[in-house]
C-alpha positions in Angstrom: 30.2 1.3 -25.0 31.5 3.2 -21.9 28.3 3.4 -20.2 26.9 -0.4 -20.7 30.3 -1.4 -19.3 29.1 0.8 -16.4 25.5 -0.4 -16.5 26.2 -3.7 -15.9 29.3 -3.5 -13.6 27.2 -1.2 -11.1 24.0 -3.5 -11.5 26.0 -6.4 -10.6 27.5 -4.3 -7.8 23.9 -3.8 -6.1 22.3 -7.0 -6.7 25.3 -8.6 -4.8 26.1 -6.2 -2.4 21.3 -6.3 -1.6 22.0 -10.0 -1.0 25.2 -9.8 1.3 23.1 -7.4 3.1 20.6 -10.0 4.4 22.5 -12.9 4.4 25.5 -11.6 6.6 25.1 -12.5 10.1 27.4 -9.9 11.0 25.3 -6.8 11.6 28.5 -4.3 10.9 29.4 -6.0 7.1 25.5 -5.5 6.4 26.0 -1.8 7.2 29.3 -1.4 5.0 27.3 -3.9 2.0 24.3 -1.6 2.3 26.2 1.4 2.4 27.8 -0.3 -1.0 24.3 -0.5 -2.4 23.4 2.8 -2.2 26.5 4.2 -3.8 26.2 1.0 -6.6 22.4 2.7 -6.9 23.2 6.5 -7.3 25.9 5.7 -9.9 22.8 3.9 -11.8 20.9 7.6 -11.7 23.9 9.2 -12.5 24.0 7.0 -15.6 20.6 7.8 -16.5 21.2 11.6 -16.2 19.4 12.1 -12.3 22.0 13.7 -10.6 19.6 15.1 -8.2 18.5 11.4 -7.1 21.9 10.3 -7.1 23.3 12.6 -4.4 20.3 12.5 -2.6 20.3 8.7 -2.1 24.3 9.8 -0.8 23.4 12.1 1.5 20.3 11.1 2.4 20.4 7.3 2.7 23.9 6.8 3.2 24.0 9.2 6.1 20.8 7.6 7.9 22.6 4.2 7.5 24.9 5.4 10.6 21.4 6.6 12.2 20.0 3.0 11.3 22.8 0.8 12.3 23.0 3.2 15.6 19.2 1.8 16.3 20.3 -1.7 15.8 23.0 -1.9 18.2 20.3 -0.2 20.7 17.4 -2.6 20.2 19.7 -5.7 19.8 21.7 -4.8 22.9 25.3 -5.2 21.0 28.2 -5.2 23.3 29.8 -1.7 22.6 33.0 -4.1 24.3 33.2 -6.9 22.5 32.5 -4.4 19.0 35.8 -2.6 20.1 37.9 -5.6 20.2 36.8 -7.2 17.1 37.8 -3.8 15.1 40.6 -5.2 13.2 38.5 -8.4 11.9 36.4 -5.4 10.2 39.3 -4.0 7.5 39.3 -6.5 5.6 35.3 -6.1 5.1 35.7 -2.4 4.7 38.7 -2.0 2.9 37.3 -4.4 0.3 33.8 -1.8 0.2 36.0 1.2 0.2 38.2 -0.2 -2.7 35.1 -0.7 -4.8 33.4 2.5 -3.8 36.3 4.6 -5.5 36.3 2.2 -8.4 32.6 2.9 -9.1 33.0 6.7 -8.7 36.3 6.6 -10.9 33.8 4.6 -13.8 31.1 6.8 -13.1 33.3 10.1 -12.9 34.5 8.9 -16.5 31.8 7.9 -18.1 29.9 11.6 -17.2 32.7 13.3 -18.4 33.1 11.3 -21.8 29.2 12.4 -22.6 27.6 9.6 -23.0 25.1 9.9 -19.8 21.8 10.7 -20.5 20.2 14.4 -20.1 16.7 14.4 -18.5 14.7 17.8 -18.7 11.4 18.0 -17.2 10.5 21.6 -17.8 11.8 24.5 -20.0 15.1 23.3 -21.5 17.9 25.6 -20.9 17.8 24.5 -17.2 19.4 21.8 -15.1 17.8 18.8 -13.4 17.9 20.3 -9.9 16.5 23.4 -10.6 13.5 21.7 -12.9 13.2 18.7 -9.8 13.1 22.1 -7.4 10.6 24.3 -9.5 8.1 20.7 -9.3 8.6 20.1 -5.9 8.2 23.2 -4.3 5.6 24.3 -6.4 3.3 21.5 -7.5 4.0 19.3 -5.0 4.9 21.6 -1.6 2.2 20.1 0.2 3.4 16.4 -0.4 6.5 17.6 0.2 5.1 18.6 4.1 3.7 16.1 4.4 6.5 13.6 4.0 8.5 15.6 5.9 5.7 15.0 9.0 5.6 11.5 8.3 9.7 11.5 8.7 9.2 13.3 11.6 6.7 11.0 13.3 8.7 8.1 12.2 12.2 9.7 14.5 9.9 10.0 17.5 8.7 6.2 17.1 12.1 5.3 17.2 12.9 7.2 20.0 10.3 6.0 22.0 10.9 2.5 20.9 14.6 2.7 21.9 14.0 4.7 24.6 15.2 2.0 28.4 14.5 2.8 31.7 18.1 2.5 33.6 18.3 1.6 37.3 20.5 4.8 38.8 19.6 7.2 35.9 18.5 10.1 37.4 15.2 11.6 35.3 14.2 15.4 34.3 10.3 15.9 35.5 9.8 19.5 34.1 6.8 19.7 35.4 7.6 19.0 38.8 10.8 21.6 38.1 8.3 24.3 37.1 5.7 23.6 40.1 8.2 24.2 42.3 8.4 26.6 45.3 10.4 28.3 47.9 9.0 26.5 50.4 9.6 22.8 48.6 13.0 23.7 47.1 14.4 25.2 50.2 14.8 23.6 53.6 16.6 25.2 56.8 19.0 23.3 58.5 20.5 24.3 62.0 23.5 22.4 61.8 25.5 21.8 65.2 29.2 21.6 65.4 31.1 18.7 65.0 27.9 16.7 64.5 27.5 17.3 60.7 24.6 16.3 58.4 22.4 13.4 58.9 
């Protein structure tokens, strides 16, 4: 009874917290509602016995969010000013989140404990989930794996480059021009005369 209490409470959770995401015009209460999501999400794979998936939608997800919302005030050009003033109209917002957050891990927490979660084994039993998850991914699956792991990296660079603003003022490295250098072009001999200074 426990866990379709839980079911429903944390599917409810997500479905509302998806569709604050894209309807708030505010782009720092879609961060907390998405952020909401995620944790309403992994309490769902807790439920059905994926631990594993859980904390890596946690760790994973949650902790890109800052990495995500960081790109957004980039590309949109958010006032880092204005942000800072309007700090207190945010705790309301994110005390609200926060408040629901420890709810769902409290409901989650006791539901796992009580026993009636689900236990997924996908090889020998006797094991956990992780190991099992670990011994098909870096086994049968290791060059996937790679391969994702390229794509992700390909993906940051994009980003970079996309976010990336030439600034009037900014001084620029040139390594190459750093490396080609020489005595004679890094070095130049001044005979200074007194009390005239440099030009």
């Amino acid at each position: 009874m426990l866990t379709v209490i839980s079911f429903y409470l944390l599917a409810f959770t997500s479905i509302a917290s998806a569709f604050m995401v894209v309807s708030s015009k505010n782009p720092v209460h879609s961060v907390m509602y998405l952020i909401l999501t995620f944790f309403s999400a992994a309490g769902l794979f807790i439920l059905m016995g994926a631990e594993f998936l859980a904390l890596l939608i946690i760790m994973v997800y949650v902790g890109a969010v800052a990495v995500l919302f960081l790109f957004v005030v980039m590309m949109l050009d958010v006032d880092f000013a204005e942000l800072k003033q309007g700090f207190l109209s945010y705790l309301p917002v994110g005390a609200l989140v926060a408040i629901i957050l420890l709810l769902e891990m409290l409901m989650v927490g006791a539901t796992y404990f009580a026993g009636e979660t689900k236990t997924v084994v996908v090889r020998d039993a006797g094991i956990t989930n992780l190991e099992a998850f670990g011994q098909v991914l870096y086994t049968d699956y290791a060059g996937v794996f790679e391969a994702a792991g390229f794509v992700l990296l390909v993906a940051m660079i994009g980003a970079i480059v996309l976010t990336l603003r030439k600034r009037d003022g900014v001084r620029k490295q040139i390594p190459s021009e750093q490396i080609a250098r020489s005595k004679e072009t890094g070095l130049k001999m001044v005979d200074i005369e007194p009390g005239i200074g440099i030009e």
